[in-house]
C-alpha positions in Angstrom: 133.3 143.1 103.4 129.7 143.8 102.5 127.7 141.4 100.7 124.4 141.7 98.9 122.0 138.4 98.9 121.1 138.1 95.4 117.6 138.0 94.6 116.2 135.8 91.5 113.5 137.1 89.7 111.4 134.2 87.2 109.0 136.0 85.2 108.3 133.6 82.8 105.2 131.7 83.2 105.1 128.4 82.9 108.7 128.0 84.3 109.8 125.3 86.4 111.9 125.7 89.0 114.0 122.4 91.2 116.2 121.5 93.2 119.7 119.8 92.1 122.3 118.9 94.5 123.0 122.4 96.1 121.8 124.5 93.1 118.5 126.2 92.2 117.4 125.1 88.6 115.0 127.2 86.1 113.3 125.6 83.0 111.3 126.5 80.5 109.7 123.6 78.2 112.1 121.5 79.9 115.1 123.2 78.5 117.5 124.6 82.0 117.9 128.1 81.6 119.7 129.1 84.6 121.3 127.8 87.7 122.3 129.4 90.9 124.0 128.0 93.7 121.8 127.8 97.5 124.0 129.8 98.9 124.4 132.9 96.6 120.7 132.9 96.8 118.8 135.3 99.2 115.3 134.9 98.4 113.4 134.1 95.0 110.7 136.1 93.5 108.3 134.4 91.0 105.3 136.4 89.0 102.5 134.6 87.5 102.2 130.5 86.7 105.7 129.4 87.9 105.9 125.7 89.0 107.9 125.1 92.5 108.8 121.6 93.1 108.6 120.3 96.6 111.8 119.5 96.9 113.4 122.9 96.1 110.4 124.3 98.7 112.2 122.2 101.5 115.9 123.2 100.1 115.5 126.9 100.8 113.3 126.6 103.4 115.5 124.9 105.1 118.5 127.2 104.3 116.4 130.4 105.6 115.7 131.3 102.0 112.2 132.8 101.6 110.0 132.2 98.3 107.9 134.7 96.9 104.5 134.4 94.8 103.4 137.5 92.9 100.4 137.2 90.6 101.7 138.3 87.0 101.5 142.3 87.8 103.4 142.0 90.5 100.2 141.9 93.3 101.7 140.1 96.5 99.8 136.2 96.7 102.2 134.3 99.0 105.2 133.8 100.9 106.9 130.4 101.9 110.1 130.3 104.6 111.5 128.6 107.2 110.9 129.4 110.7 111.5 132.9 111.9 113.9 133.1 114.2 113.9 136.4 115.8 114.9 138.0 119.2 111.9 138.0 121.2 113.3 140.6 123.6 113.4 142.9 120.9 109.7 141.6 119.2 108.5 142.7 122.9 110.2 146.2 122.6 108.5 146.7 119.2 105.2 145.6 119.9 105.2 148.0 123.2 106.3 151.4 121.2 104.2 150.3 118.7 101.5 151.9 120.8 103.0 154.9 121.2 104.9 155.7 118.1 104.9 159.1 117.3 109.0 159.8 117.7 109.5 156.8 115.1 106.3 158.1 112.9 108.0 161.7 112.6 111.1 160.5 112.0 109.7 158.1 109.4 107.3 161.4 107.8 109.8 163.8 107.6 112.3 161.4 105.9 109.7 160.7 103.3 109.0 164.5 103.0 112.1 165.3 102.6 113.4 163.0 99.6 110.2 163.8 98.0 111.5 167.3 98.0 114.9 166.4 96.8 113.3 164.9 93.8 111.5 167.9 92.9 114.8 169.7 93.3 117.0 167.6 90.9 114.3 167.6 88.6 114.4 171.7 88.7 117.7 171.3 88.8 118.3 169.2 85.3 115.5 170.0 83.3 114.1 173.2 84.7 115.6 175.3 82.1 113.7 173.1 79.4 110.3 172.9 81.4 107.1 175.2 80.4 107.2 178.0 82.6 104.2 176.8 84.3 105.9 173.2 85.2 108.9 175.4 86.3 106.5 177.3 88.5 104.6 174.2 89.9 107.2 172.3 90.5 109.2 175.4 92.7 105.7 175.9 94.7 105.8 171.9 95.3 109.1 172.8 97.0 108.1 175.3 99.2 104.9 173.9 100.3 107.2 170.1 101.3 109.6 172.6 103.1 106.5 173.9 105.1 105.0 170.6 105.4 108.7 169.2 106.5 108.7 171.8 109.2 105.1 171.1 110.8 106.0 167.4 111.0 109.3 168.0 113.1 107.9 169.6 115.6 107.5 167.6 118.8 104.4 166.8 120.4 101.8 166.4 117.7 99.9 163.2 117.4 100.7 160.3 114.9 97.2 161.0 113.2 98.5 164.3 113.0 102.1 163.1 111.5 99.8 160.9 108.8 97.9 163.6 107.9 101.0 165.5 106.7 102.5 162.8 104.8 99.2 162.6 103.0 99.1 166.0 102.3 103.1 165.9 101.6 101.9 162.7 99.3 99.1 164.9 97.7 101.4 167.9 97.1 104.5 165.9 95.3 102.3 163.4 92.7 100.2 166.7 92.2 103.6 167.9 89.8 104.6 164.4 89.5 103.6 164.1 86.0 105.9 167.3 85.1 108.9 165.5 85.6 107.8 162.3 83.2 109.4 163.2 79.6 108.8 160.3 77.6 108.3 160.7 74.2 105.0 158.2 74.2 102.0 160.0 73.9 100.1 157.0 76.1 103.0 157.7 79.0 101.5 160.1 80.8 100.8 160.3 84.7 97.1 161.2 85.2 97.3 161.1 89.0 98.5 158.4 91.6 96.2 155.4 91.0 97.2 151.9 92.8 94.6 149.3 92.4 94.5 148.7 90.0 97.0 151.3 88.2 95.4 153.2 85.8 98.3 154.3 83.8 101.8 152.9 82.4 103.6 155.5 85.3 101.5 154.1 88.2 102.1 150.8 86.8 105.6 151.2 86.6 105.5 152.7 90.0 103.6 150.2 91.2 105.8 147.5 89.8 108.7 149.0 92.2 106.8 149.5 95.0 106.2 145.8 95.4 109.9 145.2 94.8 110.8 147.4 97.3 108.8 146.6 100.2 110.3 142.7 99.3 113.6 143.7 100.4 112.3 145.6 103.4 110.4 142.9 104.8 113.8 140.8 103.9 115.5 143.0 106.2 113.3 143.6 108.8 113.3 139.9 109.3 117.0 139.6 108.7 117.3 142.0 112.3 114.8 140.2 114.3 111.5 142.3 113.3 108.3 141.6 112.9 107.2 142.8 109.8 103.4 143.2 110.2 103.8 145.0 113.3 103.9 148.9 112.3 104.3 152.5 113.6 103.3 154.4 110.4 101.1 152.4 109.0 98.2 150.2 111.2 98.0 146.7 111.9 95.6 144.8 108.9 95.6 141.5 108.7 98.1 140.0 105.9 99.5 143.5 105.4 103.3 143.9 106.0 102.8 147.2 108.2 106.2 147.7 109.3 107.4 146.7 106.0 105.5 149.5 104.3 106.9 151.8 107.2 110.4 151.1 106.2 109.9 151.7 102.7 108.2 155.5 102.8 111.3 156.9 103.4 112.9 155.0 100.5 110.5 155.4 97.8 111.6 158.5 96.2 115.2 157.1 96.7 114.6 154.0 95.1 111.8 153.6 93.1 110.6 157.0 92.0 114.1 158.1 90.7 114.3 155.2 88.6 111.0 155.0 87.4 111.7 158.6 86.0 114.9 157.3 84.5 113.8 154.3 82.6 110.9 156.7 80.9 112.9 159.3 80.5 115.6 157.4 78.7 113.2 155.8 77.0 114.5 152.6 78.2 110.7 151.5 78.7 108.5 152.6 76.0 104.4 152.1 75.8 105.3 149.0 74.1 106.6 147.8 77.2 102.6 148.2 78.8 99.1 146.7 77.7 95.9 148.2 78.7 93.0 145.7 80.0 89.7 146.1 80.0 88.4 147.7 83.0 91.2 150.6 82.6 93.8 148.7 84.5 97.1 149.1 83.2 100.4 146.8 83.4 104.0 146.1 82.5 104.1 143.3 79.6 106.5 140.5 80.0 109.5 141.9 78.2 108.5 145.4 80.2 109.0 143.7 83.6 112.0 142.3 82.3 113.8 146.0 81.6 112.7 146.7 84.9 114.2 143.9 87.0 117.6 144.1 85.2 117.3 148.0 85.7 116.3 147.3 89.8 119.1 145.1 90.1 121.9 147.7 88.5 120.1 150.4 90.3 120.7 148.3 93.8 124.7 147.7 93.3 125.0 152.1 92.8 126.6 153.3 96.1 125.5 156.3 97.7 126.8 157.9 101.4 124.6 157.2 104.1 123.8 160.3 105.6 123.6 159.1 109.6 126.4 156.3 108.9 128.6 158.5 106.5 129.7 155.5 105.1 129.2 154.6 101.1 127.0 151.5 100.8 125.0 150.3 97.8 121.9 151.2 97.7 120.3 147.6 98.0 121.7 147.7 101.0 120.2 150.7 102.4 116.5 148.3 103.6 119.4 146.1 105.5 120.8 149.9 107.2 117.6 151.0 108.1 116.1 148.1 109.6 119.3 147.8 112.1 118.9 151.0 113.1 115.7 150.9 114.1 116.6 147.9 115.5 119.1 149.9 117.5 116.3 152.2 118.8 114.1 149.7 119.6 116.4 148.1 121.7 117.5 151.4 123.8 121.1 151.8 121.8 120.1 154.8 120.1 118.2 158.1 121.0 116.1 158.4 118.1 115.4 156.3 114.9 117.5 158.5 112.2 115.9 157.8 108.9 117.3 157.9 105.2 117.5 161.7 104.7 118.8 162.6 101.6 118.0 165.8 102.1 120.9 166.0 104.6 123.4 164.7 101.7 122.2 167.4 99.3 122.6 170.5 101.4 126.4 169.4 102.1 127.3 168.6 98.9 125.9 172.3 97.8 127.8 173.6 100.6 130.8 172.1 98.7 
């Protein structure tokens, strides 16, 4: 039986959130607006001015569940747990490849490369025969150019400053057509390049939005094997900065966040209504926007999808838990190579079909 940890999301601020018996208890003005038992609960995630009793700190410490702070658009402030109980045998393997990465970093680079591609494809796929010709055209160069890039990066013996340098430009090719695939009817919904910090339109901040989400559950899972999550291959040790974390999730992005991000605007499930522009340019998700968004992430996480090394059907909030065991796996000697999530494995054999 596979089972999920359910995250809890409070976005309202000025919630208050304590402990009661064995339960986790939300209020607003002192009205209880949800409960949830300890032990459905796998981590909690609060944006902006949330109140966390003492108390409930201790509860889910204590019962290895890790709390969360997120300022109110969704930029990372804090995290409270337990102590980390991890294997130290396998901390040691990790730190030692860490220094010489580049089998992990390629296999990391071309998985990213190659969902990237994918998305292009089902976008070609779906919409192409509606696209301008010059989208259509854009797009199917994209394609070609992540195919070459794809190709460079498997080959062995190049350098893992070489292996970043073709996920940026893998990076640099896919968000160049990015905005080609948005079709939402709002005229101020438009992708004008990838901007992060802050976001300087409602697709980056949507993006941005599931970015942080996702990289959440990876750290979840890295810890949840025994990893160290600011110890990296991809990406280089900062301090505070979740390295391996933000390794894990590369591959996933396209997967997870990207595919839905494109779904929610282009089913016009999230509207410009659902953003507010600051001063300064920035732009972010209002309250009721995040709100879409969270229930969307959470449906999106319970859709199961083969697992192209495992060929096994898992959901795909699952799929950080999958990956982090099998680099795991690799770190500890059981497997050759670290196999990352490659859906562009699935999609040749389903057209083979």
């Amino acid at each position: 039986m596979k089972k999920l940890l359910n995250t809890v999301y409070i976005t309202t601020e000025g919630a208050a959130l304590r402990k009661d018996g064995e339960n986790l208890v939300a209020e607003i003005d002192g009205v209880e607006r949800g409960r949830v038992p300890f032990h459905m609960l796998g981590s909690v995630v609060a944006f902006g001015a949330v109140l966390v009793t003492p108390p409930l700190i201790q509860a889910l410490a204590a019962g290895g569940v890790s709390i969360v702070l997120l300022d109110r658009i969704g930029r990372f402030q804090a995290r409270i747990e337990g102590p980390v109980s991890g294997n130290v045998l396998l901390r040691r393997a990790q730190y030692r490849i860490s220094d010489d990465s580049e089998e992990i970093v390629r296999s990391i680079v071309c998985g990213k490369v190659a969902n990237q591609r994918v998305v292009l494809q089902r976008a070609l796929r779906d919409y192409g025969e509606t696209m301008p010709p010059e989208a259509t055209a854009a797009i199917a160069a994209a394609v070609d150019r992540l195919a070459r890039i794809l190709r460079r990066a498997a080959l062995a013996g190049e350098s893992a400053d070489v292996l970043r340098g073709h996920e940026g430009d893998a990076a640099r090719t896919y968000f160049s057509v990015f905005g080609h695939l948005v079709r939402a009817p709002d005229e101020q919904v438009r992708f004008l390049g990838r901007s992060r910090r802050p976001p300087l339109d409602p697709v980056n901040a949507l993006l941005s939005f599931l970015y942080t989400l996702l990289v959440h559950d990876c750290r979840s899972a890295l810890e949840g094997v025994g990893l160290d999550p600011a110890v990296g291959f991809l990406h280089r040790e900062r301090p505070g900065r979740p390295s391996l974390a933000l390794d894990l999730m590369e591959e996933m992005r396209p997967v997870m966040a990207d595919r839905l991000a494109l779904s929610l605007l282009n089913r016009r499930q999230v509207r410009a209504r659902d953003f507010e522009w600051r001063d300064g340019g920035a732009v972010m998700l209002t309250e009721d926007g995040r709100r879409t968004v969270l229930t969307a992430w959470q449906e999106r996480k319970k859709e199961e999808r083969r697992h192209p090394f495992l060929e096994e059907s898992a959901p795909l909030g699952l799929v950080p838990h999958l990956q982090a065991l099998l680099l795991a796996r690799h770190l500890r000697g059981d497997l050759d190579g670290y196999p990352p999530l490659d859906l562009e494995v699935s999609h040749a054999r389903a057209r083979d079909l």
